[in-house]
Structures are given as structure tokens and as C-alpha cells.
N, C-alpha and C positions, 0 to 999 in steps of 0.2 A: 593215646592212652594217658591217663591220669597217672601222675607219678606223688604228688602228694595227695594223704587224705585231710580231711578238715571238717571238724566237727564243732557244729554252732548251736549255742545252747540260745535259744530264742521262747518268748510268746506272746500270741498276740495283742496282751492289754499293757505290754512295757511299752512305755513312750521313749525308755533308751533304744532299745532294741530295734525299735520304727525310725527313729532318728538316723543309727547306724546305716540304714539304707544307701546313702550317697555312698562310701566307702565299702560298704560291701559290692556294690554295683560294678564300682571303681576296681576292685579286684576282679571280677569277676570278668570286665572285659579286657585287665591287662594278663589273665594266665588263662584264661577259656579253659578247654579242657586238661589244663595240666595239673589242677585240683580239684579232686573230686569230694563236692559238699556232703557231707549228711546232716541231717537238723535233728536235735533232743527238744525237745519239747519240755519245756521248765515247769508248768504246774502254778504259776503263782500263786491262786488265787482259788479255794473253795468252801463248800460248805462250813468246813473246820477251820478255816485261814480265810477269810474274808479278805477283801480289798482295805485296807486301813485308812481309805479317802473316802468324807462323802463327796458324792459327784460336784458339788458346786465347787469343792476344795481341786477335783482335780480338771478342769475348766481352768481355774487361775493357773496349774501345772503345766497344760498343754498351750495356754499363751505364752508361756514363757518359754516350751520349747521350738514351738514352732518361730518366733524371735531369732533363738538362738543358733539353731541347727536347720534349717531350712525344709524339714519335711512339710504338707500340708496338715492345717488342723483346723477343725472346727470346734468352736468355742462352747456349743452350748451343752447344754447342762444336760448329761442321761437324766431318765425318769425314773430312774430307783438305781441303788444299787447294784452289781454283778461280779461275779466271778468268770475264770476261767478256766477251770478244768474242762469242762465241757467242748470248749471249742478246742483246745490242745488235744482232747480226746477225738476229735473229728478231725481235724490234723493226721493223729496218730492211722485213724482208718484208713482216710486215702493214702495212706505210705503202703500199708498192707495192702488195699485192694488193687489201686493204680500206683506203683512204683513210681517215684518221679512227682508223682502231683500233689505232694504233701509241700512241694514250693509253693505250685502257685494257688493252695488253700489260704496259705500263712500268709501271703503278699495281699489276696483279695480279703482275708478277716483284716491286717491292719488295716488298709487306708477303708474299709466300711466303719470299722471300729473309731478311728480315730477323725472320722469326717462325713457321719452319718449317724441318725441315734439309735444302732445295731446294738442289740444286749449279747453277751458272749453265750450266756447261760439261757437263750431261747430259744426254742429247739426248733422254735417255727422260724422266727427272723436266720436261724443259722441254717437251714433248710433249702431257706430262699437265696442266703448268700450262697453256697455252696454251687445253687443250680446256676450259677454265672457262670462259673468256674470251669475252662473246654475241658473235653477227655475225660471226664466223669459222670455218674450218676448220684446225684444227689439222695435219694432216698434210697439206694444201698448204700452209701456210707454212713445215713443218719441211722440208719437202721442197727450199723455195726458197730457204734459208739457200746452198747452196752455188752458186746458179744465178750465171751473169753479171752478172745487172742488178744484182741485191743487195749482191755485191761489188761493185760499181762505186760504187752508193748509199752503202754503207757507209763505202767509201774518202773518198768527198767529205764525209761527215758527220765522219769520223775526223783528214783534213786541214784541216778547219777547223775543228774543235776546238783545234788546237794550230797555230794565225795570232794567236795574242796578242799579240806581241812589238810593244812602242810602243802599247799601245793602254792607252786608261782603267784597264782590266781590271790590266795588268800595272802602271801606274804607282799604284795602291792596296796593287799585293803580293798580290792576289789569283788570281794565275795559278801553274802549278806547271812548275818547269824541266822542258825536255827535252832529246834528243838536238842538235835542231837550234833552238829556240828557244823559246819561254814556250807553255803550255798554260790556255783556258781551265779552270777546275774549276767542277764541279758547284756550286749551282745556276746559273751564271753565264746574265743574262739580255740579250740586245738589241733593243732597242726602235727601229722605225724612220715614220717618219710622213713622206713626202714627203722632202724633202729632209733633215729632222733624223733626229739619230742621238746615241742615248743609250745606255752599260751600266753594268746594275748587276750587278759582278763579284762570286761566289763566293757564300757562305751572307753575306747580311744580311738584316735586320727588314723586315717590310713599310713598314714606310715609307717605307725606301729605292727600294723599287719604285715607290709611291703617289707618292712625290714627284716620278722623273723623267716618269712617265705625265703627270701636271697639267702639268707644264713643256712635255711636249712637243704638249699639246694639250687645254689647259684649256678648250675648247668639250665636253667628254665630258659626259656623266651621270653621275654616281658614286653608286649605290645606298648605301644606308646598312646601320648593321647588322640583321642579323637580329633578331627580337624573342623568339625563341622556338627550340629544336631542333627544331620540326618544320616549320619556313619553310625552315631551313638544308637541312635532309635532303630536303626535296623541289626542290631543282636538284641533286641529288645521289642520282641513283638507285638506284647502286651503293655507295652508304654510304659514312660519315663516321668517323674516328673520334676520341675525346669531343675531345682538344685542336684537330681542325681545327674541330669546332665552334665550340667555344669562341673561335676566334681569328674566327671567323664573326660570331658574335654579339659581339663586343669594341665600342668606339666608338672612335675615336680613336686614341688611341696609349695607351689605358686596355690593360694587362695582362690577355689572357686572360686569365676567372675560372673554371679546369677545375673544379675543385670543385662551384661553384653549375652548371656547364652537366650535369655528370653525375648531381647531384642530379634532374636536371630529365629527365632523359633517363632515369633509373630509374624516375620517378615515370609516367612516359612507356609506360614497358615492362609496371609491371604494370597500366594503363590498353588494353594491347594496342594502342597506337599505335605504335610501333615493333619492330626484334628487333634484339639482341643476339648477334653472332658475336664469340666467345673469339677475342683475337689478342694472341698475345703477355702480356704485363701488361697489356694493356686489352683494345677489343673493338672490334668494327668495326660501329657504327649504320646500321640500313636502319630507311625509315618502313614501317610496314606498311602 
């Protein structure tokens, strides 16, 4: 049974929120079901709020984070504009219709989002991604994007995204102004156990997470690292790629070592224990 809950305000066109991946991963295999996730879906981006980059500007953005933070990214340039309401809004669907698979929407829109030239806001290209995605039906959820409940869903994930004001979150600096007052941003997480209540606002280290989780209820289990990519890949059936390994198998506050993990992970491949999907400037690891 899940003794903590944890709610992660995410969407699919923040390149923090994509980035966070390694570290969320990271948690994910060291308290397995001892936190039970739920996802808010943040709205960045729509008809009224537009993306504030043109795409060439955020091209130069995602070189620099892919640099930085080890996710996959490809460089070129969308062919217009986009927002994302729309795909948060189909997000929001498969939570209603399929419980649970409102994860692996979010996980298949970033890395198509950020490593193919997927528009958020197309209802056909977001159709197609969707029918990737196991345990769903793609055109009932496209279908249910505009239904009531989902507006409804959407709105209360979208209003509270942006209840920052006075809270942790904002007194860090990690919230982002708005109309009417502070906005959490992507990955910003809250953590709640009984009575306590802890957040860790915005893109930080896993250890910022690791740390408020033991505070808030140092009775856990906290599995160790990985020994190996193929321990990592196997709670990960839909594959890894090589930095969240890496951040998988890390110890401590020890520095992912990507290098030695995709050493390992080739050596891996042509042993036919695992496969390699091309994504971006890396690849996205499945065990075979």
C-alpha cells in the first residue's frame, strides 16, 4: 500500500519538466509503491497564452538542455507554432477513461514532442501518437477531449496549478507569475503523508525530492541503486533512456556516470539482451 501521496504538476511542452525524468525515475525505483503518484496537468500553453518562443528560439533552448541535463532532444525546428492545452486535455481523458494511463500519455507526448516534429495542438498527429500508447483506445479519448467531464477535470488541474501564491513553492522563486497570482511550474512536486505537507518547487536534484520523502516519513524502505541496466530496465518496461539509467544505477548524491551506463547498455545490445530505439541524440532502452 502506498503511504505517501505526491502530486506532480507536469506538461508535455516544458523541457524542465522532460528533463526532470532522470530523478523522477530515480525516485520511482527507490520507494515503488510506497508513493502513490498523481499528475495536474499545468496548461501552459493556449489559444490565449501562446508559447512565448518562436520555434527556431526554442531549438537553441532544447540544445542547451539536452547539453545540460541528459534527456534526448532533437534540434529541429517545428513548422509553426503550438500550444498545449489540447494535449494536457487528452492527458486529462485517459486519466478518466483509463485510470493509470494518463502516465504513459505524458511520457509518449514528451519524448514524440521533444524528438520528433509532433505539434501538440494537432488533433491528427496527437491521434496517431496516442494509438502507440498499450491499454487505450485512441479515438475514444480523442473523442473525449471536448466532452464535459474532461473540461471540467482539466479546469481543476489547470486552477491549481496556478494556487502558488504564499506557498514553499513561491517563497523559493520557483513559481511563474500570472494574471491573477503565482503559478506552480513544471516539475514542481507535493508530497503529503497524513497530516504533513512538503513541496519541492520547480526543476531540482533528486535529492531535494529524497530528502523531503525521509523527512516526511523515515519509516519507508528505500531500495538502493541499481547494479546493473538490466535490473534498471526491468521495472521499466517501456524503456529507459541511457541518462535515466544512469541516474538509476548512481549511489548517493555520486553523479550519474552516462558514459560507463551506455557502455554497458551497448555491450548489452550486442549480447541481445536489450534494443535500442534512435530518439533524438540518444535512444530509448527496452530489455529484450
Amino acid at each position: 500500500m502506498a503511504q505517501i501521496k505526491a502530486l506532480l504538476f507536469n506538461d508535455p511542452s516544458c523541457p524542465w519538466g522532460y528533463s526532470a525524468s532522470p530523478a523522477l525515475r530515480t525516485l520511482e525505483w527507490r520507494y515503488r509503491d510506497q508513493i502513490e503518484w498523481h499528475l495536474a496537468v499545468i496548461g501552459l500553453s493556449d489559444e490565449n497564452h501562446p508559447v512565448p518562443y518562436p520555434p527556431e528560439t526554442l531549438s537553441d533552448l532544447y540544445f542547451d538542455f539536452r547539453c545540460r541535463y541528459g534527456m534526448p532532444f532533437a534540434i529541429e525546428t517545428k513548422i509553426r507554432p503550438f500550444t498545449s492545452a489540447t494535449s494536457c486535455k487528452a492527458i486529462t481523458a485517459a486519466r478518466l477513461l483509463y485510470p493509470g494511463s494518463e502516465w504513459r500519455v505524458l511520457r509518449t507526448l514528451q519524448l514524440l514532442h521533444f524528438n520528433t516534429p509532433l505539434l501538440l495542438d494537432d488533433r491528427t498527429q496527437l491521434g496517431e501518437a496516442l494509438g502507440t500508447v498499450p491499454g487505450l483506445d485512441a479515438s475514444t479519448v480523442m473523442t473525449a477531449i471536448d466532452s464535459p467531464e474532461v473540461a471540467a477535470a482539466y479546469r481543476t488541474d489547470y486552477d491549481h496549478a496556478r494556487s502558488a501564491t504564499g506557498s514553499p513553492t513561491h517563497l523559493q522563486a520557483k513559481t511563474a507569475s500570472h494574471s491573477t497570482g503565482e503559478r506552480y511550474t513544471a516539475p514542481s512536486v507535493i508530497f503529503e503523508y497524513g497530516d504533513k505537507r512538503a513541496e519541492v518547487g520547480g526543476f531540482q536534484p533528486v535529492e531535494a525530492y529524497d530528502v523531503m520523502i525521509a523527512n516526511i516519513e523515515p519509516g519507508l524502505k528505500r531500495m538502493g541503486p541499481a547494479e546493473d541496466p538490466l535490473e534498471a530496465l526491468g521495472l521499466y518496461p517501456a524503456g529507459l533512456t541511457t541518462q535515466e539509467v544512469a541516474a538509476i544505477m548512481a549511489s548517493g548524491m555520486d553523479k550519474p556516470e552516462r558514459v560507463d551506463a551506455e557502455r554497458k547498455l551497448v555491450h548489452l545490445l550486442g549480447e541481445r539482451k536489450v534494443k535500442r530505439v534512435p530518439l533524438g541524440d540518444d535512444a530509448l532502452w527496452i530489455k529484450a
